[in-house]
N, C-alpha and C positions, 0 to 999 in steps of 0.2 A: 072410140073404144066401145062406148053402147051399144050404138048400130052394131058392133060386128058381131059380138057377145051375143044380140039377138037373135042372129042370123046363124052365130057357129054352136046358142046352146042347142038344139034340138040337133043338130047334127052330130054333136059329138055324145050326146045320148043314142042315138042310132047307131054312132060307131062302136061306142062301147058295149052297147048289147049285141052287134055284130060280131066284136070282138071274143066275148064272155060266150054267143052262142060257137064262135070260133073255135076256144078256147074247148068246147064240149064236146066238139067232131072230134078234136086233136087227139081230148083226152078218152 
């Protein structure tokens, strides 16, 4: 579970500011 954690925290920070900048286009 660590390893992956380590591997999936920076990604799903990149997803969610993709998302959030996402969210900005939308709105």
């Amino acid at each position: 579970m660590s390893e992956v954690k380590r591997i999936t925290a920076p990604f799903d920070k990149s997803v969610v500011k993709s998302l959030k900048a996402g969210d900005n286009v939308l709105i």
